[in-house]
Backbone bond lengths (Angstrom), bond angles and torsions (degrees), N, CA, C in turn:
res aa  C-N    CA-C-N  psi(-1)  N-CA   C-N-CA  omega(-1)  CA-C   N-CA-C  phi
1 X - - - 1.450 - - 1.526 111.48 -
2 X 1.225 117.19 -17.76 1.243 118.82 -157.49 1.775 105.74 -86.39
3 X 1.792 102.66 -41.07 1.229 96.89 177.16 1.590 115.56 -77.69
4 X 1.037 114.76 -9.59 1.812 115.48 168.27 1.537 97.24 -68.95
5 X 0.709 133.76 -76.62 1.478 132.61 -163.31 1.474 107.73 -44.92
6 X 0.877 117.75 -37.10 2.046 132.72 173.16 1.380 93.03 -47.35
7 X 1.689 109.23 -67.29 1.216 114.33 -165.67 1.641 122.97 -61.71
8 X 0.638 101.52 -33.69 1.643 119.00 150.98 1.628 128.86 -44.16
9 X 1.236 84.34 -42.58 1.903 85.65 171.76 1.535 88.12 116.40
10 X 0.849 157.97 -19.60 1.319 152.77 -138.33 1.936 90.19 -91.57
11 X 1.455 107.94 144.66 1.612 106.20 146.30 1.517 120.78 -88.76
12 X 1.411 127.50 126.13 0.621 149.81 153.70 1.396 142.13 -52.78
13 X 1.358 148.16 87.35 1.301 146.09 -155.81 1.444 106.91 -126.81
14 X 1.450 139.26 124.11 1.591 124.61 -157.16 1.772 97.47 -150.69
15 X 1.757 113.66 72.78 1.227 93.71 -167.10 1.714 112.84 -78.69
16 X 1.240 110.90 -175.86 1.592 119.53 174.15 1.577 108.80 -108.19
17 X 1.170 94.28 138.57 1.689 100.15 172.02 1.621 110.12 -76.06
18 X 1.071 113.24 152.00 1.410 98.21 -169.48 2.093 95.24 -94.06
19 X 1.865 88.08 160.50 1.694 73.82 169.36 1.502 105.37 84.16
20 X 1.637 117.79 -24.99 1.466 104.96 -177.43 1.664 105.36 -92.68
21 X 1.289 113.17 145.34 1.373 109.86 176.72 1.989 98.02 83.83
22 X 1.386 108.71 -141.16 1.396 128.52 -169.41 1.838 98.92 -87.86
23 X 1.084 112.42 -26.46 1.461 102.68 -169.45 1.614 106.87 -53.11
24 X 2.148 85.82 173.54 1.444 90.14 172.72 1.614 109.59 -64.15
25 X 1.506 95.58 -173.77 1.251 83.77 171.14 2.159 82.32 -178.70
26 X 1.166 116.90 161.06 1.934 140.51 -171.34 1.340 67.22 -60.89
27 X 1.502 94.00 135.71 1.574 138.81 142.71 1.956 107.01 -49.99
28 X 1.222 92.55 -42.04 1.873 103.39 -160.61 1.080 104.04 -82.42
29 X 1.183 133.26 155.26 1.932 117.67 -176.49 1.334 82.04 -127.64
30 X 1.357 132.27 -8.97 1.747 107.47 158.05 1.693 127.12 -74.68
31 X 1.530 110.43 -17.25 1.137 137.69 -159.88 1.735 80.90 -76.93
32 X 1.631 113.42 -64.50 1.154 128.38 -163.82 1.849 128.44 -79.58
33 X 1.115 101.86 70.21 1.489 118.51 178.72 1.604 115.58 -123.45
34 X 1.418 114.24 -149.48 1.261 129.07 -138.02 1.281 93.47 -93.29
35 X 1.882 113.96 -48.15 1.344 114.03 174.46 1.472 131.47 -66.34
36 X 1.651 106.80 -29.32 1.325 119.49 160.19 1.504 122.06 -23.24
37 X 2.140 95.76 -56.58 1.779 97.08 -166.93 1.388 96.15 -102.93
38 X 1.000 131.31 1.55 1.743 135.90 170.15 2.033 103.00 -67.84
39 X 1.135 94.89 -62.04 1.384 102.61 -179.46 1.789 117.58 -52.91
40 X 1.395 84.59 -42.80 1.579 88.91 -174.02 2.398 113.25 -62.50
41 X 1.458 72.39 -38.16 1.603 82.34 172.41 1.599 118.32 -62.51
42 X 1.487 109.01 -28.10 1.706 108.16 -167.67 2.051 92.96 -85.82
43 X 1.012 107.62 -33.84 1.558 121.86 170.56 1.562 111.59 -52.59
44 X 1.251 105.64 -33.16 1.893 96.80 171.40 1.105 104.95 -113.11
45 X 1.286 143.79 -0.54 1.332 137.53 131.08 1.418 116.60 -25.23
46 X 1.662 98.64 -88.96 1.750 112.52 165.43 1.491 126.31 -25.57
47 X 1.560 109.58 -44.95 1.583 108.51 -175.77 1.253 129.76 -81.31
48 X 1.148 99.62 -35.26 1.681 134.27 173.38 1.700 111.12 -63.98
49 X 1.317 114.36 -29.64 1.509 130.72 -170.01 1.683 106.75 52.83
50 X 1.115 125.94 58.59 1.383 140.47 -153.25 1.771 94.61 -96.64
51 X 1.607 97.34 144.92 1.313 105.62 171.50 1.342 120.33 -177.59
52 X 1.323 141.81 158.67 0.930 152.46 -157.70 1.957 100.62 47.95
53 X 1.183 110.69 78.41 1.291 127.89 -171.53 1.409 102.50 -88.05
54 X 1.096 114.64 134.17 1.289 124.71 149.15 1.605 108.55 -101.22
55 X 1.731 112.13 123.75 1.164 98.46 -168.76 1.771 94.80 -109.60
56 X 1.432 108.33 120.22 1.619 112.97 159.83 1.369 127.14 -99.25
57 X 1.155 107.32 144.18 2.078 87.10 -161.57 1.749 73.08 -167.24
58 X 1.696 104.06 172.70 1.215 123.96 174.28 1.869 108.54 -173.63
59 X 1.123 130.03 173.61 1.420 129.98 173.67 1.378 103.62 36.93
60 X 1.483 130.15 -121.15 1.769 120.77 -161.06 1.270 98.98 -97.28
61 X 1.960 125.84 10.94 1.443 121.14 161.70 1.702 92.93 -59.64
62 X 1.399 115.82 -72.96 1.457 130.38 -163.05 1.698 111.40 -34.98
63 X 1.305 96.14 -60.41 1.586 114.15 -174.99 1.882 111.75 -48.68
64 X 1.353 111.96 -38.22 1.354 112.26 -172.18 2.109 98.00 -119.12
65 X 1.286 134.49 -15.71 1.169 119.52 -151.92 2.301 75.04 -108.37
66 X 0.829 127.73 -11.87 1.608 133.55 -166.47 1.178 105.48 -78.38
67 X 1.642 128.52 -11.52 1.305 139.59 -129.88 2.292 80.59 -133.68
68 X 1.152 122.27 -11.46 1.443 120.17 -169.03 1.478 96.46 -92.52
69 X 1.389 117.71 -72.48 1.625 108.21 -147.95 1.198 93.04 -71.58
70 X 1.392 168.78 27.36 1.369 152.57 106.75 1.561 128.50 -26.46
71 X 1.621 98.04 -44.79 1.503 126.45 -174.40 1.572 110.97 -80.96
72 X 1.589 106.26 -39.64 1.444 111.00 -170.40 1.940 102.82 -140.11
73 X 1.841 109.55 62.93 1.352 112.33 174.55 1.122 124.09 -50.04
74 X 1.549 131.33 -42.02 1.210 135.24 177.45 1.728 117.70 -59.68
75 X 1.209 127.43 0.38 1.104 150.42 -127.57 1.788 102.10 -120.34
76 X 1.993 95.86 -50.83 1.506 87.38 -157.17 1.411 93.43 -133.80
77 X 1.582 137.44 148.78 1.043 135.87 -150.39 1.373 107.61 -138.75
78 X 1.997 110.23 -6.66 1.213 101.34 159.56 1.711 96.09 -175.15
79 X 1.542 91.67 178.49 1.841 96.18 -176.62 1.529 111.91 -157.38
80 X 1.424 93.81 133.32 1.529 105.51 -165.60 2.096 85.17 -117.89
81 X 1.513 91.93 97.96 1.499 106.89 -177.78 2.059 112.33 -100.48
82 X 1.089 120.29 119.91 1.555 123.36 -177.83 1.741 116.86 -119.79
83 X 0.953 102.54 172.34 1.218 110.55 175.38 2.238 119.06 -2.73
84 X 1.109 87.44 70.00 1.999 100.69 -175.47 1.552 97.85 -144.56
85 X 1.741 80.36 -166.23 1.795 94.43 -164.39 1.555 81.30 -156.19
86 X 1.523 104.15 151.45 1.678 119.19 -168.04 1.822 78.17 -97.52
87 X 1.232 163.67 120.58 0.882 166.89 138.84 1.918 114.07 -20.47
88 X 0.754 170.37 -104.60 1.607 173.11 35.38 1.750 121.59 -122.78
89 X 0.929 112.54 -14.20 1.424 130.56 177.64 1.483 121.42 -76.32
90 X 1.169 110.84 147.12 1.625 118.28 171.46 1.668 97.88 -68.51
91 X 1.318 134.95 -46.54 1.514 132.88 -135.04 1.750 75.19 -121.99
92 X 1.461 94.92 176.30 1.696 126.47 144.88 0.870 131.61 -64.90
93 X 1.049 154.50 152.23 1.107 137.99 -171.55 2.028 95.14 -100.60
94 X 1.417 115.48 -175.51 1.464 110.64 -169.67 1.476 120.86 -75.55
95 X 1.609 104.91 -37.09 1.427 142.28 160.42 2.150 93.12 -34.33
96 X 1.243 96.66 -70.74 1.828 91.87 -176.12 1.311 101.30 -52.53
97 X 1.320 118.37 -53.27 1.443 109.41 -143.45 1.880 107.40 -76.89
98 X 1.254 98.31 -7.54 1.201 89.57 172.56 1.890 121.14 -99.18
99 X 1.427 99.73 -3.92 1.580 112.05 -179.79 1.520 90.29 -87.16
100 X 1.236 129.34 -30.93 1.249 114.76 -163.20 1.867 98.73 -84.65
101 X 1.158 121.82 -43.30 1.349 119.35 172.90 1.625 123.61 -56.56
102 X 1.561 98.48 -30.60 1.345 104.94 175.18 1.853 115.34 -72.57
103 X 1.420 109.87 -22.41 1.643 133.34 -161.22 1.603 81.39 -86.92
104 X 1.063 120.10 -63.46 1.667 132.80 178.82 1.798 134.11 -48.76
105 X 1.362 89.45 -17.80 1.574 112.70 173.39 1.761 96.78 -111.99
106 X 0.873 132.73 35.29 1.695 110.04 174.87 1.805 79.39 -149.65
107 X 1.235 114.54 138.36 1.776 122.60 -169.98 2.002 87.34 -100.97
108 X 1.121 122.27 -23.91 1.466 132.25 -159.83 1.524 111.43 -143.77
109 X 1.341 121.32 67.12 1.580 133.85 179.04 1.232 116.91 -48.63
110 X 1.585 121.52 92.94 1.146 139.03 -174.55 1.620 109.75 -59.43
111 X 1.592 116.39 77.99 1.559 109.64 -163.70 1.545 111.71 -80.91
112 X 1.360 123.56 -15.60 1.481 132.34 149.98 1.312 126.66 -26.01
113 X 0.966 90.03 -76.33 2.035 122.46 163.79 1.309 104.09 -31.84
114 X 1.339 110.14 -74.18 1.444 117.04 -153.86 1.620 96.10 -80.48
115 X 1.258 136.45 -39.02 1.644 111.72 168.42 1.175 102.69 -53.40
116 X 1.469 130.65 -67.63 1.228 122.29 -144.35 1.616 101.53 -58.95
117 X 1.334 127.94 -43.43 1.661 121.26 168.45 1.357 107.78 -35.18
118 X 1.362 118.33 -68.39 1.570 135.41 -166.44 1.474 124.41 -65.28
119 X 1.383 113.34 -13.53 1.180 131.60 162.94 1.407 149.91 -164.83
120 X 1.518 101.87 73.98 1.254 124.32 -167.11 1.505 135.48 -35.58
121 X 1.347 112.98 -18.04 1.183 107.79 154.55 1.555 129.98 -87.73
122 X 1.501 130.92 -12.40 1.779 120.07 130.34 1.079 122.87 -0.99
123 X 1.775 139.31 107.57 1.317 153.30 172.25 1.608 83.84 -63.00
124 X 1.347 127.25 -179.97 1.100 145.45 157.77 1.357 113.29 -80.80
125 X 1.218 140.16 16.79 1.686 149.55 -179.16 1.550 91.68 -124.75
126 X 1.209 128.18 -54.39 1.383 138.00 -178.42 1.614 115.22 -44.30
127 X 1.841 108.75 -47.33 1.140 105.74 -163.96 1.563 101.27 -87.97
């Protein structure tokens, strides 16, 4: 998606959460939450002097990047939102807390595996 949008004329900016995937990521798991990558996002906002945003986001884009143009309206002028959840709760829901324990017990996240479980029509090249 990213190089369509290039092609388009658009600038492009696509940060990484830290910690997601193989990256580093805080030793501290209090350090390492929601506000952690919330903050970090309003921080390249700020540096960048960013505006008239188009915000695209999906999965833990949605969950933590959904939480900005409320804060900073003048800011964003539109949003191409996919596959997420607006969060509203104090807690996780049980569904997380058990992906996260399950994410937390495997040292090497067999992501093969888990498409091909999660979506059975995946060839084995696919997943």
């Amino acid at each position: 998606m990213i190089e369509v949008f290039r092609q388009g004329g658009n600038r492009v900016i696509a940060p990484d959460f830290f910690g997601f995937g193989r990256s580093d990521k805080p030793t501290d798991d209090l350090v390492y939450g929601f506000d952690f990558h919330r903050n970090y996002l309003v921080q390249i906002i700020h540096a960048l002097e960013l505006e008239n945003i188009t915000l695209v986001c999906q999965d833990w884009g949605g969950v933590i990047g959904l939480t900005l143009p409320m804060e900073f309206p003048d800011l964003f002028k539109r949003m191409i939102v996919m596959n997420t959840t607006l969060a509203v709760g104090e807690l996780p829901s049980q569904g997380f807390a058990d992906w996260k324990a399950y994410c937390a017990s495997r040292p090497d996240l067999d992501v093969v595996s888990l498409m091909q479980r999660s979506t059975s029509t995946l060839s084995a090249q696919e997943a």
